[in-house]
TITORLO-788139 format. One line per 2 residues: for each residue x, y, z of C-alpha. Coordinates in nm, 4 decimals. Layout:
<nodes>
X/Y/Z ~ ...;
</nodes>
This chain:
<nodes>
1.5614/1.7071/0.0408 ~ 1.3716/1.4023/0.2474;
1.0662/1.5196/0.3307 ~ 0.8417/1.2531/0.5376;
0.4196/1.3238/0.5380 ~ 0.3025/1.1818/0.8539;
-0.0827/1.1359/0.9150 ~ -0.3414/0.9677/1.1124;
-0.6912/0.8861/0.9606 ~ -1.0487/0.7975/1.0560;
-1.2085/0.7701/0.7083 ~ -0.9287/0.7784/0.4636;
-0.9571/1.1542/0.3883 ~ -0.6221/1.2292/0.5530;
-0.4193/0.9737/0.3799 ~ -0.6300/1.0627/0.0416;
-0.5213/1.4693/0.1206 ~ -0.1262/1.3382/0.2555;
-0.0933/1.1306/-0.1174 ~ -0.2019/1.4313/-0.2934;
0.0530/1.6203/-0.1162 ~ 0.3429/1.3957/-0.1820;
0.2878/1.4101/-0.4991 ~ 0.3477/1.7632/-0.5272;
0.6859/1.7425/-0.2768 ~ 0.8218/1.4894/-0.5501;
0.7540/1.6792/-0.8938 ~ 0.9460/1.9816/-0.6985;
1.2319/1.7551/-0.6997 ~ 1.2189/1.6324/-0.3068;
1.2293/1.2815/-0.1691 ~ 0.8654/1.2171/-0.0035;
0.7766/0.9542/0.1909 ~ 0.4468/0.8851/0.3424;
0.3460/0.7085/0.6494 ~ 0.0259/0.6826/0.9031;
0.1215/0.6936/1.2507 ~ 0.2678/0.3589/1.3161;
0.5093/0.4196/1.0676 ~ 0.5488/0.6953/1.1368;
0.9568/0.6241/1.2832 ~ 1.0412/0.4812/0.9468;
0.9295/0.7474/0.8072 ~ 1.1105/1.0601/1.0011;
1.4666/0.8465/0.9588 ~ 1.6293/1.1232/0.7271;
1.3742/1.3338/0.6677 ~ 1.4574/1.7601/0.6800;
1.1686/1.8314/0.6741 ~ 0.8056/1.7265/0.7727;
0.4235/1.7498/0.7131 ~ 0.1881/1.6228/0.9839;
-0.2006/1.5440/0.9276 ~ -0.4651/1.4888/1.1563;
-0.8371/1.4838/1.1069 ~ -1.0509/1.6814/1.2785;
-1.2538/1.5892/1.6008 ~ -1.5589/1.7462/1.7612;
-1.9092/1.8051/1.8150 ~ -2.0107/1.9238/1.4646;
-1.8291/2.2975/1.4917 ~ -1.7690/2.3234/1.8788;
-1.4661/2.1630/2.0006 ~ -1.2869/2.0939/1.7418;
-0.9512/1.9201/1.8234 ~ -0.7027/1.7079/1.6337;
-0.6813/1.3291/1.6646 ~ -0.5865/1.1918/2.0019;
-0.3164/0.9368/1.8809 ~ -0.1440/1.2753/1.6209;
-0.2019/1.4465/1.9651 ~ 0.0044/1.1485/2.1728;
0.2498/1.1299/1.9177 ~ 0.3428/1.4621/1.9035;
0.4533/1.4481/2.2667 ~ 0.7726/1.2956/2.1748;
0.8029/1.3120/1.8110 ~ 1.1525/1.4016/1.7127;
1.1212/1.7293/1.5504 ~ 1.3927/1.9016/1.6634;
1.5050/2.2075/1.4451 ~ 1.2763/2.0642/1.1206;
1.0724/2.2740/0.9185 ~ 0.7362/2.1196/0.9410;
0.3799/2.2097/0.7732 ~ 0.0781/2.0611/0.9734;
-0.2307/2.0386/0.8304 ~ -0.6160/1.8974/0.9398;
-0.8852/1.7479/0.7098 ~ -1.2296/1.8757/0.8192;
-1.6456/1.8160/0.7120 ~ -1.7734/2.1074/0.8877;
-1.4984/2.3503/1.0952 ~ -1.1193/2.2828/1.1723;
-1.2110/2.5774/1.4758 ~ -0.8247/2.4846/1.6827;
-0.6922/2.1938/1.5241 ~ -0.4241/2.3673/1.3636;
-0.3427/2.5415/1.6151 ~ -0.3435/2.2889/1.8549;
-0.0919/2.0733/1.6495 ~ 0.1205/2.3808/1.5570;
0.1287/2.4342/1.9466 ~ 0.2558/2.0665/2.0104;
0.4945/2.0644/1.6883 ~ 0.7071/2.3549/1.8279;
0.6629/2.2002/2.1936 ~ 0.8383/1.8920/2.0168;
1.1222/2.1067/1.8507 ~ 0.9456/2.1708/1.5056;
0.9536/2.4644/1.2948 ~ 0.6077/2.5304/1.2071;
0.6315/2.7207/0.8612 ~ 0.2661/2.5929/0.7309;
-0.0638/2.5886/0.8491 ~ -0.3715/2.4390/0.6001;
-0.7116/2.3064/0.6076 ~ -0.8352/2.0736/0.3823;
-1.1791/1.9900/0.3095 ~ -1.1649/1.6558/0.1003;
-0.8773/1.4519/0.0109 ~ -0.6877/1.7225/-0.2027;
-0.4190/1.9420/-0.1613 ~ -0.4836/2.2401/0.0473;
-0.4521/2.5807/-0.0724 ~ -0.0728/2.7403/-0.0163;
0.0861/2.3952/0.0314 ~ 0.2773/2.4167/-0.3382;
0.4022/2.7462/-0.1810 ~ 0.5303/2.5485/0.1480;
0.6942/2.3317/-0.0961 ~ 0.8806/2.6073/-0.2744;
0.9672/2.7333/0.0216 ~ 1.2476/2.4226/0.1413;
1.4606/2.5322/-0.0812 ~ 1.5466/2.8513/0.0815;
1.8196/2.8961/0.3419 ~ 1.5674/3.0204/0.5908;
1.3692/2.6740/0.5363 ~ 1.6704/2.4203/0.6046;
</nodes>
């Protein structure tokens, strides 16, 4: 299965997490590819399935959001009947961001089967079990 890891960064920690995670998608035996947002097109041609990342903005711990141009994207992204993960890099508190992008993923068609914070460019906790989880019926 193509699955296509879409993320927007401020400091690198995003991309550093989204790399992490490919490589887990590809020793399960999936096609990965990884994009930041202006690739992001490329990037969901073929894909079944799809992981977005955002970090997260804010005031410390109040307000916490996910980035504006993940945010714009989403508004049109084609998502339509995909399984898709989302995920938000964080220093202090992810407080919405997840579900804020969850919220706009499904608005945009998406599946959302995966929620995950991750502090540090790493793989979050649970994501290996998102993996595992595309290649059951229910996830395709």
């Amino acid at each position: 299965m193509r699955v296509a890891i879409i993320y927007d960064t401020h400091t690198g920690t995003t991309g550093g997490a989204a790399e992490k995670m490919a490589e887990v998608v590809r020793a399960a035996g999936h096609e990965c590819v990884v994009a930041n947002m202006s690739h992001a097109g490329q990037a969901l041609s073929g894909a079944k399935a799809v992981v977005l990342g955002a970090w997260t903005q804010g005031w410390f711990v109040l307000r916490q959001h996910p980035s504006e141009p993940m945010m714009r994207w989403l508004e049109d992204a084609p998502l339509a009947g995909k399984p898709v993960a989302v995920f938000a890099t964080y220093k202090l508190a992810v407080g919405g961001t997840l579900r804020h992008m969850a919220n706009a993923a499904e608005s945009a068609g998406g599946k959302v089967t995966g929620m995950y914070k991750v502090k540090g460019p790493k793989v979050p906790d649970g994501f290996e079990e998102w993996v595992k989880s595309l290649d059951s019926d229910s996830a395709v």
